[in-house]
N, C-alpha and C positions, 0 to 999 in steps of 0.2 A: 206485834207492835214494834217501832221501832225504839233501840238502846238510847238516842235524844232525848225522848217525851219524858227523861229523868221517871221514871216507873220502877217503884221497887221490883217488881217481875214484870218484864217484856211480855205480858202474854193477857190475850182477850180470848174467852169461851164468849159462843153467843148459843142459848138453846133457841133449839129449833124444834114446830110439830113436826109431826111424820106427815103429814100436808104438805108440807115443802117439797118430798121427795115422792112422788108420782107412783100411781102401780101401775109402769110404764113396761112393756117386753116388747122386745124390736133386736133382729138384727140384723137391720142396716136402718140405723136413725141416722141423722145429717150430725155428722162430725165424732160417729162413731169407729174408733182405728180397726182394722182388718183384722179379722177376725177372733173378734170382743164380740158380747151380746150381755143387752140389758133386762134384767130380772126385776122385775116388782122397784123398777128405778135406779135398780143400782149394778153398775159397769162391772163386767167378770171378764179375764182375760182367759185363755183356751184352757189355763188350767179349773180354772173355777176361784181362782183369788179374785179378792173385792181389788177393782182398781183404782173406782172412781163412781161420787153419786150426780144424778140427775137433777139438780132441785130447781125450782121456780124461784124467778127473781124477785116475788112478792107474793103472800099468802094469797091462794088461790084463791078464797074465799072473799077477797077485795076485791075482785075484779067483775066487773061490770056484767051483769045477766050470767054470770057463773061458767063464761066462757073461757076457756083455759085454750091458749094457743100453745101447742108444742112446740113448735120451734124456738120460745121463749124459752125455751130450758138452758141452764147453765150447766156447765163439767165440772164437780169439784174434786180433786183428788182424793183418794180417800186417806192421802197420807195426811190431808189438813183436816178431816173426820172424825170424833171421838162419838163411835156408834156404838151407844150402852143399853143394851139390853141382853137375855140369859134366852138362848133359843130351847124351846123345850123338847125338839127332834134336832137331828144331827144333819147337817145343811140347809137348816131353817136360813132365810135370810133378812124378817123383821121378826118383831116382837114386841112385846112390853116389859116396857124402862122396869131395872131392877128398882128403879127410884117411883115407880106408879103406887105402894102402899103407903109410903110414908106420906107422899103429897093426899093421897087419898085421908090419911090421920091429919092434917095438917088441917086439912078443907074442916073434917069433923071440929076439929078444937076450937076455927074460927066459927062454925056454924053454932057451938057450944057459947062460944064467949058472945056470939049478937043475940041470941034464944034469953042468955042471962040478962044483957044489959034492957033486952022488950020488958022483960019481965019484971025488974026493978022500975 
């Protein structure tokens, strides 16, 4: 955000599914820099650092007869990226969010609280 819009902290997270980011491998996609290649969606440069993800401009899942056009794909850097999850092998490059049981407790406690109020 910008330091104007008077914001006690300058800063917007927006979560995103993993739908956003393609189980895409290619290398030589259209506007992919020489010699990078893209894993399960996401940009590695020769050494194997994340440099940058793949994602879709809009949940794929919106779009019409379920057709997904790649060339629609956007570059985001991965330095604008907070990719949280815990790989359970060593060069894993997705996973599941460290945060999937809590929401998973989260889901129970509201399925708990609509179970009680049917009930009453």
């Amino acid at each position: 955000r910008y330091l104007d819009e008077g914001l006690p902290a300058p800063v917007q997270l927006q979560l995103l599914e993993p739908e956003m980011v393609p189980l895409l491998d290619s290398d030589s996609y259209a506007g992919l820099p020489k010699g990078n290649r893209i894993r399960s969606g996401i940009e590695l440069d020769k050494r194997g650092r994340r440099v940058a993800y793949w994602m879709h401009k809009e949940h794929p899942g919106e779009k019409s007869m379920g057709y997904i056009d790649p060339t629609a794909l956007v570059r985001v850097a991965a330095s604008d990226v907070i990719h949280l999850f815990e790989p359970p092998r060593p060069g894993q490059l997705r996973g599941v969010s460290m945060l999937a049981p809590i929401l998973a407790r989260l889901r129970n406690i509201e399925n708990y609280d609509d179970a009680t109020l049917t009930r009453q």
